[in-house]
C-alpha positions, 0 to 999 in steps of 0.5 A, a space after each residue: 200758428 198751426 190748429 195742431 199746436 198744442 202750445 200756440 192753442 194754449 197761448 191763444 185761449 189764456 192770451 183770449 181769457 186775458 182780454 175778457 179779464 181787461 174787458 171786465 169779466 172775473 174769470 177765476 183759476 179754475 174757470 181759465 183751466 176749464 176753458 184750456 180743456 174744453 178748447 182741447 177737447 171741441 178743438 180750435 177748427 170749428 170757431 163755433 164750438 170754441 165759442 159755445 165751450 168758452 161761452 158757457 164756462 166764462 159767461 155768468 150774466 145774460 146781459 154779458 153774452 153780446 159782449 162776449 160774443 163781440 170780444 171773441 169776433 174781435 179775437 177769432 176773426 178771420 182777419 186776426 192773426 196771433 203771433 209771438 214776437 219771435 214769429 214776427 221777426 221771422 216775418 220780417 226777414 230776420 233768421 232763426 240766428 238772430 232771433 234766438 239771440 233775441 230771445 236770449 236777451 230778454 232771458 238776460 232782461 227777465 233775469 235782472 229785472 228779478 223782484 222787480 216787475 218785468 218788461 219783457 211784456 213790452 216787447 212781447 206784447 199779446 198775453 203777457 202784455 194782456 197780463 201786465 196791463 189788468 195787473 197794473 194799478 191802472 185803475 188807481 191812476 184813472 180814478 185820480 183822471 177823473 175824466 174822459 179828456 185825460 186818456 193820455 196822461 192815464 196811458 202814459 202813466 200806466 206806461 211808467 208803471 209798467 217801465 216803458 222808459 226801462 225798456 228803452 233803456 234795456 233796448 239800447 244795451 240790447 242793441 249794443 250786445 247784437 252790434 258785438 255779435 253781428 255787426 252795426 247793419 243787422 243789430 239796428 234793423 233787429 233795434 228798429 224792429 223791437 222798437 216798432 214792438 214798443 211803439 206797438 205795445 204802447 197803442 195796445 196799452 192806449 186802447 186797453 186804458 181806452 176800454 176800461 175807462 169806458 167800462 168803469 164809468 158806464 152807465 148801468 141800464 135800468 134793467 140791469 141795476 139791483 139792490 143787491 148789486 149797487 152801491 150803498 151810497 147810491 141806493 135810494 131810501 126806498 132801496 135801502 129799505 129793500 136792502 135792509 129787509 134782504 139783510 135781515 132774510 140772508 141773517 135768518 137763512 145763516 140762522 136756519 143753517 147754523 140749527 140744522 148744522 146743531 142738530 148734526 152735531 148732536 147726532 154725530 158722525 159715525 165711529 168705524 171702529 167702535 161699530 165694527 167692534 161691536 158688531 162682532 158681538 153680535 155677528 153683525 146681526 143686529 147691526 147697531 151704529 157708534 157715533 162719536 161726539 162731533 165738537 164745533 165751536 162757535 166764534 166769538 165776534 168783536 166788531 169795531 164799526 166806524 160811522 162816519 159819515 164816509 161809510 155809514 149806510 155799510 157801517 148800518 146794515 153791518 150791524 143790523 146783520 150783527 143784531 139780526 144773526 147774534 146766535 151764530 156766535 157765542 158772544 159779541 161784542 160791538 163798538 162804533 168809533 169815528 175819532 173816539 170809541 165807545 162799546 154798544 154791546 149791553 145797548 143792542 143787547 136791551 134795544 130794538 134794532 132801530 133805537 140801538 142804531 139810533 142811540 148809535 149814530 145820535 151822537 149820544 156815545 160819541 161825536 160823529 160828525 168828527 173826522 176818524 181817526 183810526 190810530 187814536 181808535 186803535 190805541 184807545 181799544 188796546 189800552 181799555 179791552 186788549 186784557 179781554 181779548 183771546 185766542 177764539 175771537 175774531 176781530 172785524 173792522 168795518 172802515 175805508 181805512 181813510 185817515 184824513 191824514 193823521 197816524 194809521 197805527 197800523 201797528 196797533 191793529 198788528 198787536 191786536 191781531 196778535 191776542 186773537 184768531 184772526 182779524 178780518 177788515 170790510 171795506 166799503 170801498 172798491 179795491 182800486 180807490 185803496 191807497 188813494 189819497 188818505 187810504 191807508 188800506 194797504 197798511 191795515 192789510 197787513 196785519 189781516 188775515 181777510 180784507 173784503 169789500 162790502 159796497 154792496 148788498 151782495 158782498 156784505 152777504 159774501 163777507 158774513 158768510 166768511 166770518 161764519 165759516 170762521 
């Protein structure tokens, strides 16, 4: 690849930032587009300055810079050779014919897969298979792994998501349509040869399962733990008291914003039009500014908060927030189920924090040592309060959406989602557990407008921020 080709340099950086994204750096659009011009612009020459450049938009943590550092040595170093597919039959013999025939081929193979996902990545490998594997659910299948000694099974059940057994199929049919046009001798070594990518592909694959199960089941360092970055099911008493004093801080700083947000409105925003036309009365002189009144409305909240025993530490520090930040919107209401419903609102209304949280989880309004049952929840909720609902509510659903294998009724959540705003759900499970087992997540996201994880502090600040936005 030649320093001055602008595309080869292009598939090179996304085919780098693809790495990192497999490597457990969150790399969002924006940063990616960034990165493309900051190599455009220092020049892929000097490897120093690319990584520097890349470094300082792509590295958030300080604790990440070793292992950025030791990702791009791998990427960059002086004996890493990236190459397309088509590059490497050239190199080994084939001519431009033949690879332009191959080329087409997969044209024809994208063409068919059509929905479906491709496996032209497979045969491609570099960026695309990059892609292909961050993308797949590799990460649910690792979890139902569940230890270190099933790297194999793990890999080949990626694989299969990713249509291995499909591409030697297609290969055959492949093989077949090169045979008509050149011949049995230069059809099977092109065969050989794309198979030799397969089997390549499928080592990459291997090591990308490789170094991301190593990364999701590392163990964190002292240093680098937090209250506001681990989980709630695994912060001590004393961190959960921690944590719940940096809830109710983050409820005030919303509180602090949302009056200096009211004092805006009430002064409000400058009318050009009445002020230049009153301006001519005068000359201009004095010069007296029209303001014209600025409407902002505050949300109403529904809260249905599940407190089983599955989430309850994130069930908890919801609703304290919901206490704690109250003001921030015209009226709320809160219920708390497990397999029944029962309102909290008039309780945290006349209540402390602490005795309506432990009237909540006593079982005095409803049994919470049951299992949940979120369609007998939902049914129970449109049947009793679906009249009061309207357009200016916003429903939040607070649950892992597991349910224990009875009916989802997520069709009910879609009716109630119907008579309001938006409804947005906060998981306090990670995205790849979603759909495992009795997880009926991908069913309830559906009929949301948002669904947010909120395992921890920190994103339990970054879903609150959402709903006051809403």
């Amino acid at each position: 690849m030649k320093v001055g080709d602008a595309d080869a340099a292009t598939r090179m950086i996304d085919e780098f930032l693809w790495s990192l994204r497999a490597a457990g750096f969150t790399i969002g659009t924006s940063q990616a587009i960034h990165a493309m011009r900051a190599a455009s612009i220092v020049g892929l020459a000097d490897r120093s300055r690319v990584q520097l450049a890349l470094r300082a938009l792509v590295v958030q943590r300080r604790r990440d810079l070793e292992r950025f550092d030791t990702l791009f040595a791998r990427y960059f170093g002086a004996t890493a050779r990236r190459t397309t597919l088509y590059e490497r039959l050239v190199q080994r013999g084939f001519s431009e014919e033949h690879v332009a025939a191959v080329s087409a081929l997969l044209d024809d193979v994208a063409k068919r897969d059509n929905a479906v996902q491709s496996v032209r990545p497979l045969f491609e490998r570099g960026c695309a298979l990059q892609q292909l594997l961050c993308l797949a659910s590799n990460r649910r299948v690792m979890e139902l792994a569940g230890n270190h000694l099933a790297h194999g099974f793990v890999a080949h059940r990626v694989l299969e998501q990713m249509g291995a057994v499909r591409a030697r199929d297609e290969l055959a049919l492949m093989r077949t349509a090169l045979r008509d046009a050149f011949g049995d001798d230069v059809s099977d070594a092109i065969a050989l040869a794309l198979r030799d990518e397969l089997d390549a592909a499928a080592g990459d694959v291997r090591a990308g399962v490789s170094e991301m199960f190593a990364l999701e089941h590392r163990e964190v360092p002292d240093d680098e733990k937090s209250t506001e970055t681990t989980e709630f099911a695994a912060l001590t008493d004393a961190e959960l008291d921690e944590a719940r004093r940096a809830v109710r801080e983050f409820a005030r700083t919303l509180k602090g914003g949302a009056r200096a947000r009211e004092k805006r409105v009430r002064r409000g925003r400058i009318d050009p039009h009445k002020t230049l036309k009153r301006a001519l009365m005068t000359g201009g002189v004095p010069f007296e500014r029209i303001s014209r009144a600025r409407k902002r409305s505050k949300p109403a909240l529904v809260l249905l908060c599940d407190v089983s025993d599955s989430v309850r530490a994130a069930a908890r520090f919801m609703l304290e927030f919901v206490y704690a930040a109250q003001e921030l919107f015209s009226r709320t209401r809160s219920f708390v189920f497990v397999s029944e419903l029962a309102e909290t609102t008039e309780l945290f209304d006349t209540e402390p924090v602490s005795v309506a949280l432990g009237r909540a989880y006593s079982g005095e309004l409803i049994a919470v040592n049951s299992n949940s049952n979120y369609g007998r929840v939902f049914r129970d909720f449109e049947q009793r309060f679906a009249a009061d609902l309207t357009r200016d509510m916003t429903v939040v659903v607070l649950g892992d959406g597991r349910t224990n294998y009875q009916a989802a009724g997520a069709e009910l959540l879609g009716r109630i989602g119907q008579k309001v705003r938006s409804v947005i759900w906060l998981c306090p499970e990670r995205p790849d557990r979603w759909g495992v087992g009795d997880s009926a997540m991908f069913e309830y996201a559906r009929y949301c407008s948002q669904v947010l994880s909120v395992a921890t502090v920190s994103e339990l600040e970054v879903a609150a921020r959402a709903l006051v936005r809403r």
